[in-house]
Every structure is written in structure tokens, then in C-alpha cells.
N, C-alpha and C positions, 0 to 999 in steps of 0.2 A: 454642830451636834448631830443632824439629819446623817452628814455626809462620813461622821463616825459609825453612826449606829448599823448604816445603810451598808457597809464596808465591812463590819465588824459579825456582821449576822450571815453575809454571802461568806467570810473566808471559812473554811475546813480547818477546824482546830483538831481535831484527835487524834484522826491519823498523822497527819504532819507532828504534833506533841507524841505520837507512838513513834513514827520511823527516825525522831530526828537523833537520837544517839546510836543509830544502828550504823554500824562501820560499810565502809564501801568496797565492794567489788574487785579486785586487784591491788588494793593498796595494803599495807602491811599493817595488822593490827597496833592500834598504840597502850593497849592491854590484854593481859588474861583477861578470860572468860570461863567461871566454870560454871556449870550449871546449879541454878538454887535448891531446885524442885527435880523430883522425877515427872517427866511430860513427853508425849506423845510427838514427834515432828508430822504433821500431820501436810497430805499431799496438797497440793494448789485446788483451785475449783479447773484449771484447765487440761492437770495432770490428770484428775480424778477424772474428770471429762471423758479424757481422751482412751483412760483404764478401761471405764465403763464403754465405751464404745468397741474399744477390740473386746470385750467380755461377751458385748451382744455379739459381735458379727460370729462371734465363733458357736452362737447359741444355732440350729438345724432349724431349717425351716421346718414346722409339722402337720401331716399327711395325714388322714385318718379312712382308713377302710374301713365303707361301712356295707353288713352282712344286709342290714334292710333294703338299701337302695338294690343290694345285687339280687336279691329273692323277688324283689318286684320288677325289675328286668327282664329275671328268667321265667320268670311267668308268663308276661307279656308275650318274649317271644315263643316260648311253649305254647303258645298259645296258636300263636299263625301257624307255627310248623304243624299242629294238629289237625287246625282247619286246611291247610295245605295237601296232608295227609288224604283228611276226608275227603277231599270234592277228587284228589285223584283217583282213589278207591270209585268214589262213586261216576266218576266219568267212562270209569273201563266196563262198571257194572251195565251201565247205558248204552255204549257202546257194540257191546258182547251180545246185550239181550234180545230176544227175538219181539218180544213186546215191551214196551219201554213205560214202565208203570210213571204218572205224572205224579206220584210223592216226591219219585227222588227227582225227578226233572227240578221239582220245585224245587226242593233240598239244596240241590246242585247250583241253583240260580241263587237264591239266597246265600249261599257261602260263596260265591265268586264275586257277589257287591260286596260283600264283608271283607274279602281279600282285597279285592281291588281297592277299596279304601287305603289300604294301609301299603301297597303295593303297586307297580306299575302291572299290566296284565303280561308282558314283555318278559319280565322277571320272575312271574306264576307260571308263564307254558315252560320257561327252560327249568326252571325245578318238578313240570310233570313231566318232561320230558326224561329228564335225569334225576331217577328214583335215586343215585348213587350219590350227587351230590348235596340232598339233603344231609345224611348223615356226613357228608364233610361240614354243610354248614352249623351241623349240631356242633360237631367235635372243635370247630375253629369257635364258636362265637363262647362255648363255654370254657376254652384255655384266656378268650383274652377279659372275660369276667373273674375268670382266677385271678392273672396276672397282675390283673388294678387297669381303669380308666380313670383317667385324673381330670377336674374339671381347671387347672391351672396349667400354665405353661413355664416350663422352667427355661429361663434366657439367659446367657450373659452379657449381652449388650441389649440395649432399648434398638439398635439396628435388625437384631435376629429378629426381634418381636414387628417389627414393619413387614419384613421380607416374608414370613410366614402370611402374614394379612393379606398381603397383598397378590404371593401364591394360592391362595384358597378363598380371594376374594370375599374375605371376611371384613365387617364394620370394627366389628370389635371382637377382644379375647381376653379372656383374665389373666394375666400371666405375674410372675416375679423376677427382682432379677438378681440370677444366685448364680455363684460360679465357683463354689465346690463341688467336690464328688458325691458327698453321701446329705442324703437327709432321712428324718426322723420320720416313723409310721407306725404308728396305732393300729392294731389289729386283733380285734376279738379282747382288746382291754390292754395289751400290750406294747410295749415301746422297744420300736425294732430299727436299727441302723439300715438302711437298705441305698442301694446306688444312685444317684440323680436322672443315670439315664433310664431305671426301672418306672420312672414314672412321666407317663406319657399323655398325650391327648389321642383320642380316640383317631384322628386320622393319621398319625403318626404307626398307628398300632394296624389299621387298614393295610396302609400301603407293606407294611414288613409282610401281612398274609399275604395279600396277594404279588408279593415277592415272591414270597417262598411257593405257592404253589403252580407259578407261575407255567411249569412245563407241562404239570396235569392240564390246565384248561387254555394250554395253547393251542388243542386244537379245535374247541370250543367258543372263539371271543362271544359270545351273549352270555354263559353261564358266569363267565368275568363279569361282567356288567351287573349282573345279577346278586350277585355274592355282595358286591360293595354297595350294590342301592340298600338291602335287606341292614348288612353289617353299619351301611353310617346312620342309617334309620332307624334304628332300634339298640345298638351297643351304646350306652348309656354313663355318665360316670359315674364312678362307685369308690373315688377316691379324692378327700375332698381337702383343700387347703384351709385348716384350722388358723386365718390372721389372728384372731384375738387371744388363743390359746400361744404362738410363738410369740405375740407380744408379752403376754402373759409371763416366759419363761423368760425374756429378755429381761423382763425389769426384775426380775428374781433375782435373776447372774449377776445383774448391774447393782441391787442391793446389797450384795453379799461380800462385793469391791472391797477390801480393808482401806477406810481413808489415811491410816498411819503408815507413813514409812519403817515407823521404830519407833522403839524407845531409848530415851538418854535416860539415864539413872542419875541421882541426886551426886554430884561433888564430882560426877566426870568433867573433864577440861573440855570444853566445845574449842577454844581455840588461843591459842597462845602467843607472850608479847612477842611481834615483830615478823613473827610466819604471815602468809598473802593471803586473804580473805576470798575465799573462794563463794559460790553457789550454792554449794550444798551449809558450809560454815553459816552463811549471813540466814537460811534456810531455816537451819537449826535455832538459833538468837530471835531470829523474830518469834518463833514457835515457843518459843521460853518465857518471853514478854506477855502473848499472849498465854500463854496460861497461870502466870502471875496475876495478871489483868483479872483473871475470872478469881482468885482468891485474895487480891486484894486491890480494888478497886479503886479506893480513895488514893492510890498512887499515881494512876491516869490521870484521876481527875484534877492534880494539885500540878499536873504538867502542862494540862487545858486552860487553868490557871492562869501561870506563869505565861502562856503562851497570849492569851488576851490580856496584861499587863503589856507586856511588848510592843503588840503590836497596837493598842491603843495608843502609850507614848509615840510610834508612828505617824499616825495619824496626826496627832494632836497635834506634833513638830509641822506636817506639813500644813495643813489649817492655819497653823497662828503664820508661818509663811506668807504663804497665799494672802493672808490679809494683811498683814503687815507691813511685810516688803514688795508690795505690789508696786509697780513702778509709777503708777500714775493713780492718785490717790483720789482721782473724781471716776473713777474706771465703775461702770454701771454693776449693782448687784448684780444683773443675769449674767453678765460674764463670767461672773466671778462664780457663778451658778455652775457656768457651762464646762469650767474647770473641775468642779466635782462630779458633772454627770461624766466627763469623760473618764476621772478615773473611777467611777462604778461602771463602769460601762467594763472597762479594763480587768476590774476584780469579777464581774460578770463574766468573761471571757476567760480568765482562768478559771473559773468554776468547770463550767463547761469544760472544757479542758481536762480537769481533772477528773469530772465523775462519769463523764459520758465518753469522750473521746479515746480514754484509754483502754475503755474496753473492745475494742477496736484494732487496737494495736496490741497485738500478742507475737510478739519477736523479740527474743534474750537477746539480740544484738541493738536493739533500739529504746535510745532511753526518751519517754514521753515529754520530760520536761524541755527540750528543745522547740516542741511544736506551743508550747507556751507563748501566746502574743505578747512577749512585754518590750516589744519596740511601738507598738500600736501607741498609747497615751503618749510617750516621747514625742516621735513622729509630728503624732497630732496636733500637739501642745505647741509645737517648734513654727508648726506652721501658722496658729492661731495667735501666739502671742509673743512676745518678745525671748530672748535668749536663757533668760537667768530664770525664765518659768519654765523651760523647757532642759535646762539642768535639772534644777533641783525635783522634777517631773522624772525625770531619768536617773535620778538615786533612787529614788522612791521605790521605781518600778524594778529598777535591781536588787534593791533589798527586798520586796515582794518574791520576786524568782527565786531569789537564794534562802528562801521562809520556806515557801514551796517546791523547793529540792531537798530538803529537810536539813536546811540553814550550813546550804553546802557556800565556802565562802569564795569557790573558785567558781561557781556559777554566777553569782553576784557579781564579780570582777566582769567576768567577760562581758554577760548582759548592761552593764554600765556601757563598756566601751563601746558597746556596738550602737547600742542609743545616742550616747551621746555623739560617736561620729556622725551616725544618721542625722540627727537630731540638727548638727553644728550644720548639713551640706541644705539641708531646706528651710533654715533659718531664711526669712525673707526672701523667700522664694516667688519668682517671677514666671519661670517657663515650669511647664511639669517635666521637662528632660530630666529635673533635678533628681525629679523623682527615682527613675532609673541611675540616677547617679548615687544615689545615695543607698539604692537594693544592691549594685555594685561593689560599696565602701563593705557594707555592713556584710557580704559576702565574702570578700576576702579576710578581713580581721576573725569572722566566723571559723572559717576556713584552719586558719592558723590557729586560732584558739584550742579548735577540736582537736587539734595534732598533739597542744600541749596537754588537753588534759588528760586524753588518752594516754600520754606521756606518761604524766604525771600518776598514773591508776594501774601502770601497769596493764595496760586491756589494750594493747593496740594491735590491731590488724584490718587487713582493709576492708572485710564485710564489715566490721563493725566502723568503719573510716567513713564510708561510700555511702552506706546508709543514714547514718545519722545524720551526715552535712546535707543529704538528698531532704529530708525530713526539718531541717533546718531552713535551707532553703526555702522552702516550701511553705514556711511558716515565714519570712522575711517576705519574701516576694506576696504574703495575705496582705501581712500589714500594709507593703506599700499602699497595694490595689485599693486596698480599703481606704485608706487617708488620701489617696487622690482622688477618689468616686467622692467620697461623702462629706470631704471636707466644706464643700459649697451649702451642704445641710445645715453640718453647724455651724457658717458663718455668718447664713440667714436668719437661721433660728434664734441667735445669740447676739445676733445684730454686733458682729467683728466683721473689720474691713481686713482684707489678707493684702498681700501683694499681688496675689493673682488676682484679682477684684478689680487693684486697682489700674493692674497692666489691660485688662480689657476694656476699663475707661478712659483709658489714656488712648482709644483707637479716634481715631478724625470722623470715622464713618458713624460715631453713634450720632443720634437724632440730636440731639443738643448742642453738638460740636459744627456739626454741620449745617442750623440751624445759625449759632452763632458765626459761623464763616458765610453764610449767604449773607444774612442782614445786618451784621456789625463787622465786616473783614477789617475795620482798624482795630477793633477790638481784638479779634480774634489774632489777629499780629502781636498784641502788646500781650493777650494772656501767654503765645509761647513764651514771647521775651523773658515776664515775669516768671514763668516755671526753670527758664535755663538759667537764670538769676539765681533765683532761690535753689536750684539746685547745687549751684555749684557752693553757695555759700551755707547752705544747711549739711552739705557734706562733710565742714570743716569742725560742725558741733558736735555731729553722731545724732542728727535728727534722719527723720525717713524723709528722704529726698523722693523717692518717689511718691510718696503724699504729695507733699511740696508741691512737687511740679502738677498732680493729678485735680489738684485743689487750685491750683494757676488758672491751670484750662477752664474749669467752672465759674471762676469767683467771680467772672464779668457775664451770666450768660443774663441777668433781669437789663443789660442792657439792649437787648434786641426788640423789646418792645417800645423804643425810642432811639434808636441810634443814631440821630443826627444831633442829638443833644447833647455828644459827648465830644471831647474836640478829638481824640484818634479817627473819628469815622467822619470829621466835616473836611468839606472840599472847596475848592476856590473862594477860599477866606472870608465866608458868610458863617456866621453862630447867632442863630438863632436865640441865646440868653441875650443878645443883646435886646429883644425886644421883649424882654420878660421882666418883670419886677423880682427880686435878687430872692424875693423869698418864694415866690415860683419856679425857681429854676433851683433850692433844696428840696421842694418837693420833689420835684423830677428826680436829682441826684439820689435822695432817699428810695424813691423808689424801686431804682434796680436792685438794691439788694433784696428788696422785699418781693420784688415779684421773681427773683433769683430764686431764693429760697423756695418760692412757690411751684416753677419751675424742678426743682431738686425732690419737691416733696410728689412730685407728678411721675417722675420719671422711673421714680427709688432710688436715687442715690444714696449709700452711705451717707450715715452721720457724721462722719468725720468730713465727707466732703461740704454739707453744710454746713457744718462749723466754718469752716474756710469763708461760706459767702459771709457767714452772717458775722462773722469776726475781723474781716480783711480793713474795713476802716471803723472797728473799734467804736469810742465813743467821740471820732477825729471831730473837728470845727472846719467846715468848709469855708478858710480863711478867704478867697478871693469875695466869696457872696457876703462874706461878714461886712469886710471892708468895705467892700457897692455899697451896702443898706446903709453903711453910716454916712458915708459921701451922699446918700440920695435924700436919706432924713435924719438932715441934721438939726431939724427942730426935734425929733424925739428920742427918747432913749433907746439904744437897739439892743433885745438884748441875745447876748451870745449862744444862749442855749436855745434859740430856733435854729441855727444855723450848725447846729451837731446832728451827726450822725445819731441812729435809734438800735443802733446792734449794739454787740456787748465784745467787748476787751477780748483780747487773745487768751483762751486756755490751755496753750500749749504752745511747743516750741515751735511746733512744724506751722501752726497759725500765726505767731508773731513774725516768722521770717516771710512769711507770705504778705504779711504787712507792710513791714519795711522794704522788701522786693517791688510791691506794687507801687509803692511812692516813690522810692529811688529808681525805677524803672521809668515813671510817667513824669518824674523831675529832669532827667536826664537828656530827653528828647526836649527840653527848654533850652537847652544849651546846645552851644557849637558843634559841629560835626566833631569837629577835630582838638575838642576840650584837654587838655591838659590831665595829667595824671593828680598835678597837685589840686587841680580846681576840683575834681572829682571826688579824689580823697576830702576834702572839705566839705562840701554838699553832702556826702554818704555819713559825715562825722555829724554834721548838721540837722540830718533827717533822723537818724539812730535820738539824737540827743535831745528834738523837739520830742518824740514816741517816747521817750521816758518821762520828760517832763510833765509832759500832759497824761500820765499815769495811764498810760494804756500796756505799758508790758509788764505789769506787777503781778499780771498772773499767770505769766505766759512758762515759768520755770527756770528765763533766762538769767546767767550771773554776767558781771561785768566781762570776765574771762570770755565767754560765749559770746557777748559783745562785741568783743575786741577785734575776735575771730570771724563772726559776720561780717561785720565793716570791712577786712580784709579779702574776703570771699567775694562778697559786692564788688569793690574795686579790679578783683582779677577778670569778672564777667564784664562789667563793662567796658573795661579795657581791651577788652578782647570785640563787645559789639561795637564800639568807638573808634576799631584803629585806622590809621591815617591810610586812606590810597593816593597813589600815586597821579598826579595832574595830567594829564597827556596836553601838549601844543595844540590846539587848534590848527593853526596854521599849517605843521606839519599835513593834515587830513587834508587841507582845503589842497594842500602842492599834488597831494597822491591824487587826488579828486580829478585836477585840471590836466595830470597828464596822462592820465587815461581816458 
């Protein structure tokens, strides 16, 4: 119920219930269409967008001449030129005079600290020197306060705006960057078109004077010097860049945008049976909907409806699944957990997808629903769990994509197959090559897919080819990435043993294996034995032989804290139970498994691998110590069930065969090298048929059939560790010996 509701609340009902009767692109309508309503087709948010945006750029940048700033400029510099004036007048009167009155002495001093302030003294003697070129500097500084000083620089690269800074050794400049001819200027209340190059920065305007009068004061260079200290010291700007006012106009222009393309009028044909559904067609239809929508409402919503009906039965179907035909019916609730957070995980991921991702993507040649992860949950599932959860995981998630294509059924199609190949190549996956094996699969079938539906839509060309499989890809190759990085996440979390898990237990170098190869090497010999055993013969059930064999190598490791008590690891024909009382030596035998398991629970091994220790002899009777005890006290009663084992029964197939592996593996080594086939077959018929009797495979899953098939698999393995070598003469060696 969590994992409905949880599901049911992330999917996007309305839009998906709005676009899902809308026809597609290329394909040929399978009805008329004429319009209900008269409605507006109203432009996209990216159309209108992109309207408003050429609407602004075509709005003028705006300039404002202002009279105040220039009145107080010319003031200013009216001002020097006066006192300029004065001190010359009164230097010639000093000069001239025969007595030299100290008013104007003073006078004279006082207005040459007042110049010099404002002026280098350099640039004061060549304008008393040259009474003529004051009035040039009147006549220049008042054309270029006419003209306009602008306090902005107009650019049209952010390079031109370096290159001036760096010419003029400038930190900073205000500038814009505009790269039409004409901008807008305010003047005296007025709005006037005027040129871009008319509007300049003050050394800009410098340098054209003293261009232009370049030949008058070539013979003069100080009066030069002089002209442009005075001119960039005091010319001033008086033409000012309004931003908030050209913003201002901008968002006017961009207001004023019409967001309709048109109108359709009531009973026109928008499109008709069997003509190809174009762009501008599907444009129109949707526009229609929508504004149906706004006058009658209760029509959406009886589609929203319908649409959570659906996909609730979804759900439901796969829930009662999931528990139902689970394959292994003692399988832990969190797993079965971990199956629902993966596919909210998956519906979480289309989400995203949908409301965020596609804003993103704004290209008519690419359709979103490709970058949809629905090989992710497949994938996943394939790797976590057995096969038939990783199908019915992979309909699931096709009929999702084909919900969220707006219940297109050729999307569905494809998205199956590509899951389910994926899904079928890392089924019991061992190396992560598969992984790339399986981004390969699901890239080619994609591949071809795209060809046909394109096909099929009439839309085919190769930008729209190249792209979308590029976009697909791309969405394939997450998936993988993603279910090989984090699949170890949830296999921890979730407490699943995978194949990968189990292949890196299966290395000699872990601490345990090695551990049992130093201190019990007999043991460590019979647990291969027993995993090639079981292998071979769990193969012939369709149990995981890799368990098998992975649960082999463990299931003897409690005896390394006694190994000489066990008879694979005694040497030169001493056993120490001989000098034990028979019920001392099940305590020992008990023991390994218990300190097995101990060992297991230290290390972290998988559950499944303990199951193995703690299952491999069942609830057996350690018949030889049974027998001792009665031979030794036969005044008393002995009874049977000291001498059983304390673990519990096989719950499972891959633990029952590891069972009868281990006894028919450590029976075998009691007999002759070179045993017979039929003595074999008997003793493996024998071992099978004691483990039934004494009710220890009753819960293991096995039928007789599966039986039958074990006993057969057994006998091919040991046949194969049993067979007969060849004798070599003696003698023969001893002749080569003596006549060399």
C-alpha cells in the first residue's frame, strides 16, 4: 500500500491525461479534427521568449543630453579662461610700469596659486604667451560641449573595451556593448535618432581636435601639450547613458509582443483523415484542448481519473507479483522492501526527468522521452534477483515509458526489449565486463529501433537520427554506470548476496580461506573437492552453483580452531578421538560449526553463506560416536540425540546439495582409489536415501526428479576425481637408473 501510494503521488497525471490523445508528428491522422471553440493558438513560452528578445534588441540604447551638466562646465571653465585673462592683463601692466604698485603684485600672486591649482604653470606661460590661442581654446572646448561628451563607451566586442583601457591606461570605463548605427538622444525633452559614432568619450573627442589642428600648432609643440591638459581637465560629460530608462523601454516592447499566432474560428478543419500531422497542426490541437480545459474543466479531470485507475491496477498487478510468485517464499521482508524502493527510486527518476530535465532540452529535433532511465529498475533488479523478477520488473517499466510518452505503444515495445536484453546479459552476473556487454546489446537494438520508428512517423532524417540515438545513448550508458557503482549499496543495505559478492569470496586470498589453508590444508583440500562436486551436480537442477561452490569453501572454516581432530587434516595414523570419550569428541565435532558461524558473523559474510555452515549437517547423528558410546556403555542407555548435530535442516536447494556433497565427498575418500562406477553409484544412492530418511531435505525444495538428477551429477564428479591412472613398472625405472 506505502509502495502504491508512494508511486501514485510522484507520477504526473495531467499533462500525460492532456497530451495522450494528441496525434503525432509525421504520422498521418487517424481522424478529422475541426475546431469546437474559436481560440487563440497561442506561441510557446520559448517562441515568445525568443520574440521578446529580438523586440528588445531592436529597442536604442538611450543617451540623455543634459543642459545642466553643460552650464556648469562652462562655467567652470569661463572661469579659468577669465582668471587666465586677468593675471595676463595684469603681468604686462607690471611689466610696463615704471613703479610697480604692490596691490597688483598681490593680485597677480593670488590668481597664479589659483591657476596653478587647476593648471600646470607650463600650460599658463604658453596661453600668455599666446593671446591667440585662448580664443582657439574657447572656440574648441565650446563646439565639443555642443557636440555631446558621453559618459559611456559604445563597443562592439568586450575586446575593443580592453584595448581602449589598456591604451589610456585606464582601471575602469563604463561602457555598453552595442553594435548598431544609430542610438536614441534626449535633448531639451526630446527624442532624437542620432549616429553611434556621434557619441563619444571625451578623449576620443581630444584626440579628433587636436588632429584637426594639428598644422596650426606644429610649430608650437607646448601650446599642444597645453590645449589637451586644459581640454581633458575640464571637458566634462554632458551626455549620459539612461540604463534604467532603455530598460524601461525594453520591457514596454517586450510587453506589447502579441502571444497569439491567430485565431482559428469555430467549425474550421484544423486537420484532416489521413493528411501528416505536422508542427504547426499538433500546435493548433493542443491550443484547442487547452482552452476547452479553461471552459470546461470537469473534462481533464474525469481523464486524471481514468488515468489513476490505470495505473493503480499497475501497480496492484505488480505488488500482488512480487509477493506472490516470489520464488523463494522464506525471502526476508527487506528485500522485498528493496524491490519497491527501487522502483520509487525509478518513478523518482522519471519525475526528474520530466519536470526538470526537459527544460533543458529545447531542440524540435529531440524527443525527451529517450533520456528517460527505464532500463535503470531492470538492470537493477536482474542483478539483485533472480530472472523472472527482472522480467516482470522490465514490463513494468515499459509500460511506465509508454504512460509517459503519452501511452505511445511503440515506445513501450522497444523499451521492453531493450530491458529485457540488458536485463537477460547480467542475469547472474559474475565479472562487470557484462556490464559493458549489456550497454552494447541494448545499443544496438536501440539503434534499430530508432530507425524504425522514425520509419514508422514519417520524421526521418539524420539530424533527427544522430541526435536522438546520441541522447539515448547517453541515457543507456547512466544506467549502466549507475547499477555497477551502486549496486554493492543495495546489496548491503538489503542484505542480497549477488554473484559479484560471491565471485570475490570465492578468491583464496581472503583472510578466512587462507586462514583455513594454513591450519586445516585437509580441510581446506575437501572444501574445494566438495564445491567442484556440488557444482557440477547443482548444475543439473538450475540451482546457483556458484553459491554452491562459494558455501563449500566456508562450511568447514570452525574447523581451524581444532584441526587435528578432524581425520582429512590427521597424519601418520594417530587420531586423537581415540583417547576421548565418544561424547567429547561431538562436542568437538559440534563445535566447528558453531565457531564457523562465529567466524562468518566476524568477518561479514553473507547470510546465505552462513546458512551453508549452519545447514551442511542438518540435524545429522554422528553415527560412528553413536555406535562407540554403545559399545563402551553398555550398562546404560545411550541416548541418540546427544550425538546430533545442533544446526537446522537445509532451506534451500543450494544448502541441501552442499549437504549431500559433503558426505558423499568425505564417504568417498573411505573407499578404494580406483572404486568402481557401480560401487559409487550405490554409496551416492545410499547417502541421498539416508538424508531423506532422517528428514533433513524436507525443506530444502527438492523433488524426487531433482534427486534423481543430483545422484547423477555426484557420480559424474567423482568419476571424473576417482579415475584410474596408469601403473608404471617399477623395474622398468630401477634398469634406467643402473644404466646411467
Amino acid at each position: 500500500m506505502i509502495f502504491a501510494i508512494s508511486t501514485i503521488a510522484l507520477f504526473p497525471t495531467e499533462d500525460i491525461a492532456h497530451k495522450s490523445e494528441l496525434p503525432v508528428i509525421g504520422q498521418s491522422a487517424p481522424r478529422s479534427i475541426v475546431a469546437q471553440i474559436s481560440f487563440d493558438v497561442l506561441k510557446s513560452p520559448q517562441e515568445l521568449e525568443e520574440e521578446m528578445k529580438r523586440v528588445k534588441d531592436k529597442v536604442q540604447p538611450v543617451f540623455e543630453y543634459s543642459s545642466e551638466a553643460t552650464k556648469k562646465i562652462s562655467e567652470t571653465f569661463e572661469l579659468l579662461i577669465s582668471q587666465i585673462e586677468t593675471y595676463s592683463k595684469l603681468q604686462a601692466e607690471i611689466s610696463s610700469a615704471v613703479a610697480v604698485e604692490q596691490r597688483k603684485i598681490a593680485i597677480a600672486g593670488d590668481l597664479y596659486q589659483s591657476i596653478v591649482r587647476k593648471i600646470s604653470s607650463a600650460a599658463l606661460n604658453q596661453l600668455i604667451q599666446n593671446p591667440m590661442a585662448i580664443d582657439t581654446l574657447k572656440s574648441i572646448f565650446k563646439s565639443m560641449l555642443l557636440q555631446g561628451v558621453s559618459n559611456t563607451l559604445i563597443a562592439e566586442r568586450a575586446k575593443d573595451v580592453l584595448m581602449f583601457k589598456e591604451s589610456r591606461n585606464l582601471n575602469s570605463v563604463n561602457y555598453i556593448l552595442y553594435s548598431k548605427q544609430d542610438v536614441l538622444l534626449i535633448k531639451n525633452g526630446k527624442d532624437s535618432i542620432v549616429e553611434s559614432s556621434s557619441i563619444r568619450l571625451k578623449e576620443f573627442l581630444i584626440d579628433a581636435v587636436l588632429d584637426k589642428y594639428k598644422n596650426i600648432f606644429s610649430s608650437n609643440p607646448g601650446i599642444t601639450s597645453a590645449f589637451y591638459e586644459i581640454l581633458y581637465v575640464f571637458v566634462l560629460p554632458n551626455i549620459f547613458y539612461l540604463d534604467k530608462e532603455t530598460e524601461t523601454r525594453k520591457a514596454i516592447a517586450a510587453a506589447q509582443v502579441n502571444p497569439s499566432k491567430g485565431m482559428i474560428p469555430r467549425g474550421m478543419e484544423i486537420v484532416s483523415q489521413g493528411s501528416i500531422v505536422t508542427k504547426e497542426t499538433l500546435e493548433r490541437i493542443n491550443a484547442m484542448q487547452n482552452a476547452i480545459q479553461k471552459d470546461t474543466v470537469a473534462f481533464f479531470y474525469t481523464a486524471t481519473y481514468g488515468q489513476y485507475i490505470l495505473y493503480f491496477m499497475l501497480i496492484s498487478i505488480l505488488s500482488f507479483y512480487l509477493w506472490y510468485f516470489r520464488l523463494d517464499k522464506s525471502i526476508q521482508p527487506l528485500q522485498i522492501w528493496a524491490v519497491a524502493i527501487i522502483l520509487i527510486t525509478q518513478i523518482v527518476l522519471f519525475r526528474i526527468v520530466h519536470d526538470f530535465f526537459a527544460v533543458f532540452i529545447q531542440n524540435e529535433y529531440l524527443n525527451i522521452i529517450w533520456f528517460y532511465p527505464f532500463a535503470f529498475a531492470p538492470i537493477l533488479i536482474s542483478v539483485l534477483y533472480p530472472f523472472r523478477t527482472a522480467i516482470t520488473v522490465s514490463l513494468w517499466s515499459s509500460v511506465l515509458i509508454g504512460i509517459f510518452a503519452y501511452y505511445d505503444l511503440s515506445m513501450c515495445i522497444v523499451a521492453f526489449f531493450i530491458s529485457f536484453a540488458m536485463s537477460l546479459i547480467v542475469n547472474n552476473i559474475r565479472y562487470r565486463i557484462k556490464f559493458m556487454q549489456a550497454f552494447g546489446t541494448g545499443l544496438v537494438i536501440f539503434a534499430v529501433s530508432l530507425l524504425g520508428i522514425l520509419l514508422l512517423r514519417n520524421s526521418i532524417s539524420w539530424d533527427v537520427y544522430w541526435q536522438n540515438f546520441l541522447l539515448g545513448a547517453a541515457n543507456l550508458l547512466l544506467n549502466v554506470t549507475f547499477v555497477s557503482v551502486f549496486c554493492n549499496v543495495f546489496e548491503k543495505l538489503f542484505q542480497i548476496t549477488t554473484n559479484l559478492r560471491l565471485v570475490e569470496l570465492s578468491d583464496f586470498n581472503h583472510p578466512l580461506l587462507r586462514r583455513l589453508s594454513e591450519y586445516a590444508p585437509g580441510s581446506f583440500h575437501h572444501s574445494i573437492q566438495v564445491g567442484n562436486l556440488g557444482e557440477i551436480a547443482g548444475e543439473r537442477i538450475g540451482a546457483n552453483t556458484l553459491l554452491i561452490r562459494v558455501m563449500a569453501l566456508y562450511h568447514d572454516i570452525g574447523k581451524t580452531m581444532r584441526p587435528e581432530y578432524f581425520t582429512e587434516n590427521q597424519r601418520f595414523g594417530y587420531n586423537p578421538h581415540d583417547n576421548l570419550s565418544p561424547y567429547d569428541s561431538i562436542k568437538i565435532l559440534r563445535a566447528h560449526v558453531e565457531r564457523g558461524v562465529e567466524f562468518a558473523e566476524e568477518y561479514n559474510l553473507p547470510d546465505s553463506i552462513v546458512a551453508g555452515i549452519k545447514e551442511h549437517h542438518g540435524t545429522n547423528v554422528a553415527i560412528y560416536f553413536y555406535n562407540k558410546a554403545k559399545e563402551m556403555y553398555t550398562d546404560k542407555d545411550v541416548n541418540i540425540m546427544d550425538f546430533r548435530y545442533k544446526g537446522t535442516i537445509p532451506h534451500s536447494k543450494e544448502t541441501a546439495v552442499l549437504m549431500l556433497a559433503d558426505a558423499i565427498e568425505a564417504t568417498s575418500r573411505s573407499m578404494m582409489q580406483n572404486s568402481k562406477p557401480e560401487q559409487l553409484s550405490k554409496m551416492i544412492q545410499k547417502t541421498i536415501e539416508d538424508k531423506m530418511f532422517e528428514d533433513q531435505l524436507n525443506d530444502s525444495g527438492l523433488t524426487i526428479k531433482d534427486l534423481k538428477e543430483l545422484g547423477e551429477g555426484f557420480l559424474q564428479g567423482l568419476e571424473g576425481s576417482t579415475h584410474t591412472r596408469v601403473q608404471y613398472p617399477t623395474s622398468v625405472f630401477s634398469k634406467r637408473r643402473r644404466e646411467n
